[in-house]
N, C-alpha and C positions, 0 to 999 in steps of 0.2 A: 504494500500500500504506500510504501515511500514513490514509488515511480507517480501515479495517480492517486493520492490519497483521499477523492471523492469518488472515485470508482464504485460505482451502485451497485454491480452484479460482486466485486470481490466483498462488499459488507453485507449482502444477502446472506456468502455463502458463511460466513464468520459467524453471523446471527442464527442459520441454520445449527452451524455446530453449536450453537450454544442452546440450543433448544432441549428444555431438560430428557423429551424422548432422543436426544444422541446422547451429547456427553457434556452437555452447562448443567444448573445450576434456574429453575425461573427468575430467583431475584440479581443473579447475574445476567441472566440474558438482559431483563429490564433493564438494570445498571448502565450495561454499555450501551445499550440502546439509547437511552437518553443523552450519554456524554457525547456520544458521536451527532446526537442532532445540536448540542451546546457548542459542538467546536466546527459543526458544516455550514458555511455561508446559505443566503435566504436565496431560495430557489431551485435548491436540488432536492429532489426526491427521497435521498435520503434521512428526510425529513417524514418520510412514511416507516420512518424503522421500528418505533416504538410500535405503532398499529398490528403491525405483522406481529410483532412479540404479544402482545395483546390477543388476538386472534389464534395465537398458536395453542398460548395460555388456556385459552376459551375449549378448544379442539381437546388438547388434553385432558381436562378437568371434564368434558362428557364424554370421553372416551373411558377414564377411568371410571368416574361416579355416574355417571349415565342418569339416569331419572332423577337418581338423589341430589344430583346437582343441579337437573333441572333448564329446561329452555327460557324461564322467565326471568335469568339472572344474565345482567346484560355488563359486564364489564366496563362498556360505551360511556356508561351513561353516567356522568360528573367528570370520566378522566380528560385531562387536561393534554393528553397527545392527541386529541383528534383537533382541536383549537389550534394545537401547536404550529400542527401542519398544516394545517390551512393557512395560518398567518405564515408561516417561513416556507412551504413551498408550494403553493396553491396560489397566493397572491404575488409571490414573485416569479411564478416557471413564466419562460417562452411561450406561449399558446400556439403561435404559428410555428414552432420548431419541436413536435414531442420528442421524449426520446424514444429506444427501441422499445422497453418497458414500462411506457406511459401506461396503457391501459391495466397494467397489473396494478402499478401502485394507485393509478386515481378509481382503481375496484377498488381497493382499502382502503384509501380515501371517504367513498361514499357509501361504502360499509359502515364503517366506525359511525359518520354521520346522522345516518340513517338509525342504529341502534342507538346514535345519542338523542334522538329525537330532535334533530335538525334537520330533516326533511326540506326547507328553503336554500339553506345554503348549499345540500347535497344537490338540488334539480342543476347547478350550475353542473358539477362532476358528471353529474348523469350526462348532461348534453355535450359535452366533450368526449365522455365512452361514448355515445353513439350505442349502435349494436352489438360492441364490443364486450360484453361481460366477461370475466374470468368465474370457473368456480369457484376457486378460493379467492376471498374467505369465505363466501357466502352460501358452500357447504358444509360451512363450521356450524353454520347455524340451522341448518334445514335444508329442502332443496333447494340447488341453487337459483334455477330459472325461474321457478315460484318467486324465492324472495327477493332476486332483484328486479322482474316484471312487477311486485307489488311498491317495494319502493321506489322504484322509480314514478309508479303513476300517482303515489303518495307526497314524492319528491314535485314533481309538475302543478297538481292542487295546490302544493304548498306554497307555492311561485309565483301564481294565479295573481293576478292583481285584484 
């Protein structure tokens, strides 16, 4: 990472290994998640890093705990990396320039949004994915084309003038 030390696919894969199903740690992975958005200039992507930690978090905990943990528990909702990003790299990216990754990270983007019950701010995300959905994260949480055909038309209503 010293040659490109914004490099978005080599902190993907670093954040992977740190996912406690390989060989992190959850409040490690969270840790460096955060520090790496405290030390990455406003407008790169990897200002979605926290989100994906978030969502992995999510995936695991009903993988293990499954009902007892329950679908109506939304990790989204108060955390302060879905704001984050938006502010450091949603309002600063390129619009006319994506990168190759765009649509992955701004699916997590309006992911997070979406379960934080910001549905207005998400219709933007939404309209820049286009017809692009990724499954993940959005079959962390259910199926995927269900939940992002709902919020997205959730996302739109909310937009509504």
């Amino acid at each position: 990472m010293q040659r490109d030390p914004w490099n978005r696919e080599a902190h993907h894969e670093l954040l992977t290994y740190m996912f406690p199903s390989w060989h992190g740690v959850g409040g490690e992975m969270f840790h460096w998640a955060q520090e790496r958005c405290a030390l990455a200039p406003r407008g790169l992507p990897l200002h979605t890093l926290p989100l994906v930690a978030l969502a992995e978090s999510h995936r695991l905990r009903m993988e293990q705990e499954g009902h007892r943990y329950g679908l109506t528990v939304h990790p989204w909702t108060d955390n302060p990396s879905t704001r984050q990003a938006w502010e450091n790299w949603w309002a600063y990216r390129a619009p006319g320039r994506p990168h190759a990754a765009f649509h992955e990270d701004a699916n997590y983007l309006a992911h997070a949004l979406c379960f934080a019950n910001q549905h207005r701010e998400a219709a933007e995300v939404f309209d820049a994915i286009g017809p692009y959905a990724t499954d993940v994260p959005w079959s962390y949480c259910g199926d995927a084309q269900t939940l992002f055909t709902r919020h997205r038309t959730w996302a739109v209503k909310a937009s509504a003038p």
